[in-house]
C-alpha positions as CSV (number, residue, x, y, z in Angstrom):
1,X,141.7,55.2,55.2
2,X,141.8,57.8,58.1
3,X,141.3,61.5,57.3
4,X,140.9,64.2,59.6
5,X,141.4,67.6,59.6
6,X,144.8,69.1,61.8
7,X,144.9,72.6,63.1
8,X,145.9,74.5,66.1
9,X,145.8,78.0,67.8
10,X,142.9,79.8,67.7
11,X,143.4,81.5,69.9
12,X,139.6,82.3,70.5
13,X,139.2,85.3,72.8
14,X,142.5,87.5,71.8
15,X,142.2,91.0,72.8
16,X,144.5,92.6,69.7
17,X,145.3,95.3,72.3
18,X,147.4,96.8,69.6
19,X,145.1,97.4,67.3
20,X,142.6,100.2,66.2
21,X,139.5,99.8,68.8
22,X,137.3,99.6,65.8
23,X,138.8,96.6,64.2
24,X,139.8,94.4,67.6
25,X,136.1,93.0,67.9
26,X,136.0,92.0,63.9
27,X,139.3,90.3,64.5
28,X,138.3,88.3,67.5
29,X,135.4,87.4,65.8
30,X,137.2,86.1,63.3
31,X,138.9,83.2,65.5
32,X,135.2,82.7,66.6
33,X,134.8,82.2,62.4
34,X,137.7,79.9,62.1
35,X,134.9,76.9,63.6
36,X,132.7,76.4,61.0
37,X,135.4,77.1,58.2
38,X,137.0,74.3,59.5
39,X,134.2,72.0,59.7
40,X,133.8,73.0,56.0
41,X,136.6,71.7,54.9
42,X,136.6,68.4,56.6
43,X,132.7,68.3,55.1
44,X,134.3,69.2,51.5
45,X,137.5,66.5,52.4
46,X,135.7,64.1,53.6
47,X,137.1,64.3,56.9
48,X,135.6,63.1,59.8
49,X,137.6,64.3,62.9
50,X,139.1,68.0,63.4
51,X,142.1,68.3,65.7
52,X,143.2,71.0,67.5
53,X,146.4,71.1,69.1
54,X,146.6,73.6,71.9
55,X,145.5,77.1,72.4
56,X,142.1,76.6,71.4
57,X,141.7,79.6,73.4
58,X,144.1,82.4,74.1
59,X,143.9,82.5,78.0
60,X,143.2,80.2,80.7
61,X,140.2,81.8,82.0
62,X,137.9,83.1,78.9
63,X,134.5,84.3,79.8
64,X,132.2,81.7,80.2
65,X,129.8,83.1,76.5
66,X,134.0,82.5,75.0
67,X,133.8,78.9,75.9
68,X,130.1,78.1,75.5
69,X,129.9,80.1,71.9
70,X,132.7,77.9,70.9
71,X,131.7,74.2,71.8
72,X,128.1,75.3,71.0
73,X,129.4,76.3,67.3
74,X,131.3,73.0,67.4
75,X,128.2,71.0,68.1
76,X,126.4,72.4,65.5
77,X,128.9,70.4,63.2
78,X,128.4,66.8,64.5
79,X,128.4,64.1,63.3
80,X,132.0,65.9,62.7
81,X,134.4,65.2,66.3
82,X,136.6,67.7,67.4
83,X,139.6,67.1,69.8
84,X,140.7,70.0,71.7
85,X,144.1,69.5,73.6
86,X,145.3,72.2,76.4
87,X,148.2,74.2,74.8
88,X,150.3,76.5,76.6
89,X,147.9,79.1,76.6
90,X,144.9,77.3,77.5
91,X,146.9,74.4,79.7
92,X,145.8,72.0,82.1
93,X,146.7,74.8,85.3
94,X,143.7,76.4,84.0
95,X,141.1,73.6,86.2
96,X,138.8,75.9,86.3
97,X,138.5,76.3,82.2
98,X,138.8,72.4,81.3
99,X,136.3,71.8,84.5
100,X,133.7,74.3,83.1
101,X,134.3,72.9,79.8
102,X,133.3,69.3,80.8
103,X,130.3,70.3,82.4
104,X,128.8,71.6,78.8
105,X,130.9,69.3,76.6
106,X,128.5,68.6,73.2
107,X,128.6,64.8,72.4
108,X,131.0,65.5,69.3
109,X,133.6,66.9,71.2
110,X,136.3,65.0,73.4
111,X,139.0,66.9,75.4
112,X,142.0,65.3,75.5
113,X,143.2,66.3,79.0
114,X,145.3,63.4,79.8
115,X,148.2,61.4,78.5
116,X,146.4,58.5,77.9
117,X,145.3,56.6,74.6
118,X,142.3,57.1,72.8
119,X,140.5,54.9,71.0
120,X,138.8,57.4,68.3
121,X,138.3,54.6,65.7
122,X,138.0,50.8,65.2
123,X,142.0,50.8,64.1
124,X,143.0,54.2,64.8
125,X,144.2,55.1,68.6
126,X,145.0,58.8,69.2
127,X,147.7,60.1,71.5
128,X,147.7,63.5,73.3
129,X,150.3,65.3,75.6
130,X,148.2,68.3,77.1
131,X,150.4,71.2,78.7
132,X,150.1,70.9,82.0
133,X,151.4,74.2,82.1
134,X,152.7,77.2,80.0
135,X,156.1,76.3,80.4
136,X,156.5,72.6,81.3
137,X,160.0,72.8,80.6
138,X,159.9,68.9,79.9
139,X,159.1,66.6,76.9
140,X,155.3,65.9,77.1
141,X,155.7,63.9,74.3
142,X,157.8,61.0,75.9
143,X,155.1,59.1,77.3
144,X,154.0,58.1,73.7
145,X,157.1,55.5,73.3
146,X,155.5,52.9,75.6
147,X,152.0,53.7,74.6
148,X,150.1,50.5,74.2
149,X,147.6,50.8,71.4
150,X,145.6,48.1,69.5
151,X,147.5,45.6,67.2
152,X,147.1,47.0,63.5
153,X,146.0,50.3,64.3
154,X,146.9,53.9,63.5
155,X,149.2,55.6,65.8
156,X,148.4,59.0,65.5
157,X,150.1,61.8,67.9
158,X,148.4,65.0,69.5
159,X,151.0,67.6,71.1
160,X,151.7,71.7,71.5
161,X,155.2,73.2,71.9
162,X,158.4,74.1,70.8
163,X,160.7,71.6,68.4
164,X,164.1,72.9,67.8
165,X,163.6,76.7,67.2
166,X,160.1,76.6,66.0
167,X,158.2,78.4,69.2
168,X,156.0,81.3,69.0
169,X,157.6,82.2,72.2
170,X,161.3,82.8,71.9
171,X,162.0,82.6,75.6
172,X,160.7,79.0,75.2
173,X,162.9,76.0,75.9
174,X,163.1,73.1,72.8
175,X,160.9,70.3,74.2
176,X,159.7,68.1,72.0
177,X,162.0,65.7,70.3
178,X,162.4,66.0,66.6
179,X,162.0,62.3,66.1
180,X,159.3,61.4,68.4
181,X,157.2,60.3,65.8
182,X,160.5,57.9,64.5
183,X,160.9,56.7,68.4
184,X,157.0,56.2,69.3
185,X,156.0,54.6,66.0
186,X,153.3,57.5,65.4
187,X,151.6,57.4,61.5
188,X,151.5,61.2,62.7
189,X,152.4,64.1,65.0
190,X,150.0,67.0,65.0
191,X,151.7,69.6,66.6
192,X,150.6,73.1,67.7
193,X,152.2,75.9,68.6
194,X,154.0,78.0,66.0
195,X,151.3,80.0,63.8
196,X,152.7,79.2,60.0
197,X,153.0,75.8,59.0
198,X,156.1,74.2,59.2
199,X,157.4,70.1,57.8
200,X,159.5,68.9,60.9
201,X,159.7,65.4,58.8
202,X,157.5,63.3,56.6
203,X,155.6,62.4,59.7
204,X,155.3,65.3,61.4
205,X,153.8,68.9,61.2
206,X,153.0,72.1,62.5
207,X,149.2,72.6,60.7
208,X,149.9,76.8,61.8
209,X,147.0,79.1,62.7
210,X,142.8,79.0,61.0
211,X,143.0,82.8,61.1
212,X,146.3,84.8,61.5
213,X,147.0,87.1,64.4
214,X,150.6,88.8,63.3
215,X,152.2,89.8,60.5
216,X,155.1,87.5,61.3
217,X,154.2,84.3,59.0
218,X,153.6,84.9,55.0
219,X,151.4,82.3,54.6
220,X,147.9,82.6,54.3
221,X,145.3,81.2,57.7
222,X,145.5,77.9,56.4
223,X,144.6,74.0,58.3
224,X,145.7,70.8,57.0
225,X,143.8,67.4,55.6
226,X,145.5,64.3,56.3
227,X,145.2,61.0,55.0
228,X,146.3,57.6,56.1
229,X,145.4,54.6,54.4
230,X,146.6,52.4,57.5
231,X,149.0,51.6,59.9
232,X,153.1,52.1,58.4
233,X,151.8,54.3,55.6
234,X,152.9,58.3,54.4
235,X,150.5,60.6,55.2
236,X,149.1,62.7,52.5
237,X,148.6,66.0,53.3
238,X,147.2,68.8,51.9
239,X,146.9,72.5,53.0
240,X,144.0,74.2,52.7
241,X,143.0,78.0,53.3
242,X,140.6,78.6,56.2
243,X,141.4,82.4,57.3
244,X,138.9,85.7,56.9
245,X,141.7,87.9,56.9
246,X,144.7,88.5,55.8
247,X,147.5,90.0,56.8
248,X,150.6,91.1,54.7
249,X,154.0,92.8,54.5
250,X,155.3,93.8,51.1
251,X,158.5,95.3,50.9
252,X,159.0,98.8,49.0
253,X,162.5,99.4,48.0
254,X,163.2,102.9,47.1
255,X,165.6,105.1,45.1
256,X,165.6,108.9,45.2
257,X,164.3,109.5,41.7
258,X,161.6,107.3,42.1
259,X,157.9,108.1,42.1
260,X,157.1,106.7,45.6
261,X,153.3,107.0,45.4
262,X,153.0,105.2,42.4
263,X,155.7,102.4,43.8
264,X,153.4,102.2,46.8
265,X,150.0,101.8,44.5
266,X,151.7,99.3,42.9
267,X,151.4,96.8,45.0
268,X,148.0,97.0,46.6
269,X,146.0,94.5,46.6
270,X,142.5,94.3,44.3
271,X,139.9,96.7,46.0
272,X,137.6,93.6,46.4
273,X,139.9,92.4,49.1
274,X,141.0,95.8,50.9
275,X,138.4,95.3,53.8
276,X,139.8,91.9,55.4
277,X,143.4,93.3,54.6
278,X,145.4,93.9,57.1
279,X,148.8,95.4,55.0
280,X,151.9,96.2,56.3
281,X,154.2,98.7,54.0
282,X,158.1,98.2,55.1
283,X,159.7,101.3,53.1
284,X,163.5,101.1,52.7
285,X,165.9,102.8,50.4
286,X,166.3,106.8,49.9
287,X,164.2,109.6,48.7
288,X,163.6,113.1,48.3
289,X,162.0,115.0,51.0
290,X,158.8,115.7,48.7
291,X,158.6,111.7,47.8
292,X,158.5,110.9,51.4
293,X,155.7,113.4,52.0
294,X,154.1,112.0,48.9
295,X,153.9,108.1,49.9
296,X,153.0,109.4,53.5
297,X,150.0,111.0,51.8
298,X,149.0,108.2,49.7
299,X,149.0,105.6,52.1
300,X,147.1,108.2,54.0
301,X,144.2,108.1,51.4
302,X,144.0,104.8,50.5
303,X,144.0,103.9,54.7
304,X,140.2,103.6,54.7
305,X,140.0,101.1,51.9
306,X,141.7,98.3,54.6
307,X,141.1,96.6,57.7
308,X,144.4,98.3,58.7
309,X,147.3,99.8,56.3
310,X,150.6,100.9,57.9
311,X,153.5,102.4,57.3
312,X,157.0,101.2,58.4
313,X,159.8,104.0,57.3
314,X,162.4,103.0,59.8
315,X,164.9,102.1,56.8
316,X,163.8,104.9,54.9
317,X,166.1,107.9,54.4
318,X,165.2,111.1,53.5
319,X,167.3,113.0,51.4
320,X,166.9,116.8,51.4
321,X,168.1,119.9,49.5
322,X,168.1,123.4,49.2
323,X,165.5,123.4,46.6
324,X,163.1,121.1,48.8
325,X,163.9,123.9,51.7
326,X,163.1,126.9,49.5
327,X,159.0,124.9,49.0
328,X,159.0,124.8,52.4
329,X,160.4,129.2,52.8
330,X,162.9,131.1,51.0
331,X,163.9,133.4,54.1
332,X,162.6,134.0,57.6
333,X,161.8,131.9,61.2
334,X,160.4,128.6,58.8
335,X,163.2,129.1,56.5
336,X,165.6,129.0,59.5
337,X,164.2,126.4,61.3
338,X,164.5,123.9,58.3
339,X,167.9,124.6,57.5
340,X,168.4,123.9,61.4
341,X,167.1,120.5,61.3
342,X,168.9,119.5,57.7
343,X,171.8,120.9,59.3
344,X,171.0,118.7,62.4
345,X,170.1,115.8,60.5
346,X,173.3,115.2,58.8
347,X,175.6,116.1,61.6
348,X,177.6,113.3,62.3
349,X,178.7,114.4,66.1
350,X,175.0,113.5,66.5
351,X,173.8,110.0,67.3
352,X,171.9,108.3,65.0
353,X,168.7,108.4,67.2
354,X,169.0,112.6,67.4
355,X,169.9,112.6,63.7
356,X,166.5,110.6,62.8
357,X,164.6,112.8,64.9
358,X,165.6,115.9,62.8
359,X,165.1,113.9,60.0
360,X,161.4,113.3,60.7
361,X,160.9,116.7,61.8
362,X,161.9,118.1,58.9
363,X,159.5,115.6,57.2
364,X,156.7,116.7,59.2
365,X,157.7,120.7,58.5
366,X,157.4,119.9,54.4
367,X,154.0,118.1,54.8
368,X,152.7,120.8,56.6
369,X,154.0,123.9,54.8
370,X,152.8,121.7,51.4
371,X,149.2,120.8,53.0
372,X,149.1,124.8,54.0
373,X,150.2,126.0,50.2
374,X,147.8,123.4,48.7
């Protein structure tokens, strides 16, 4: 029996430009994090080898304290191995990086930075396709069809890229062959890559990202334990959760009767998990002008409880009346401009772009004649 631990994409050193400044250095220490959780679960699973396939770090030249902090970490795990293969992020054109990295490599760690074959146990042979670039707009994985490895031993694949559809980067060309672990005889593909965990086959997997980065993929920062029990046989694989944040989108349907602040409430998460939430609200429906102010102003107040808490209204309409307008004035210049921008809002010879912008002015009018009246 072979078990080792599969993840990818750490991405260690991601700036998370678009985020708050106070939260970009907890979330890039988070990746840093995503080490020894790993090494915990292959210590729980019995697992004696961690890969990583590709973009172990998130640029080809990190600061040298990036890459030292993060072999250093890993050596503090041994007798655990970890493989690290260039992704596109971290690929072989960075010389420099994979150079610098040799120089300080801890005796646990082996960087697989050539197509060649691995011996990494008595009957189990590993083989890695490193990017040799970002895009290398070829199959890297071809070279594992000849592959000589030992008679009777585990064929076990290393690779990062794009299979079919399933690329981080859309602009990416498909690469890697569906089949390759059919046509090279592989036990197992660990691929890396795309951040949530995908089955291309029995055979082969994407493990996903330790710690997430976007709010694109639902499931949870996760890695994965295989187990082979020798050469010809079905991995087993289990999923296991290694992330210190997490990040979620929850959809909030709306109708114009409907208490919006009490909709949104419901589905926050348990206050005990707020801080390493990162929550995305994606509003849709219709409602009144005063229910749109209202959710705005809870997810105002309930902002500090979370790493981050936002707000998408985009397919949200607002619905407005003449009793909403009368709150705002009954007569005079704020009366006036209100009915301007319902008027505005609903005119049709308008594009939809102008029309939204009345919209969310008159929004912005009722919060702030309500805030003033309160």
């Amino acid at each position: 029996m072979f078990r080792f631990i599969h993840s990818s994409d750490l991405h260690i050193g991601k700036r998370f430009g678009n985020m708050p400044e106070d939260l970009r250095g907890r979330l890039r220490e988070a990746r840093h994090g995503a080490i020894s959780r790993l090494a915990e679960q292959a210590r729980v699973h019995g697992a004696s080898t961690i890969f990583l396939a590709g973009d172990t770090f998130d640029t080809e030249t990190p600061t040298p304290a990036m890459l030292r902090q993060a072999l250093a970490e890993m050596s503090q795990s041994a007798p655990l191995r970890w493989i690290l293969l260039p992704g596109n992020h971290d690929s072989l054109l960075a010389d420099q990086l994979w150079s610098a990295a040799g120089s300080v490599v801890p005796d646990n760690v082996i960087l697989a930075t050539r197509p060649e074959t691995l011996t990494i146990g008595a009957d189990v042979a590993l083989l890695p396709a490193p990017c040799t670039t970002r895009r290398p707009g070829r199959d890297l994985t071809e070279w594992m069809n000849s592959a000589a490895t030992p008679q009777g031993a585990i064929r076990l694949g290393l690779a990062h890229g794009a299979i079919q559809n399933f690329s981080e980067d859309s602009a990416a060309s498909d690469v890697i062959a569906p089949d390759r672990a059919t046509k090279a005889g592989l036990d197992y593909l660990a691929l890396g890559d795309w951040h949530g965990s995908v089955t291309i086959n029995e055979r082969s997997r994407y493990s996903g990202a330790p710690e997430p980065d976007r709010f694109k993929h639902e499931t949870p920062g996760q890695a994965l334990v295989v187990s082979i029990a020798g050469p010809g046989a079905l991995p087993e694989i289990v999923a296991v959760e290694t992330a210190s944040f997490s990040w979620k989108t929850a959809p909030l349907h709306l109708l114009s009767g409907d208490d919006s602040a009490a909709a949104f409430e419901a589905l926050l998460p348990p206050a005990d998990l707020r801080r390493q939430t990162l929550l995305r609200i994606v509003a849709s429906g219709r409602v009144r002008v005063s229910r749109r102010t209202a959710l705005e102003a809870a997810v105002a107040a309930a902002a500090p409880d979370y790493a981050y808490l936002e707000l998408q209204g985009d397919g949200l309409a607002t619905d407005c009346e003449s009793g909403d307008l009368d709150r705002i004035d009954r007569s005079g210049a704020l009366r006036e401009a209100a009915q301007a921008l319902l008027d505005e809002s609903a005119d049709e010879r308008r594009s939809t772009v102008e029309r939204d912008i009345s919209r969310e002015a008159l929004v912005r009018l009722f919060s702030y004649c309500e805030a003033m009246g309160s």
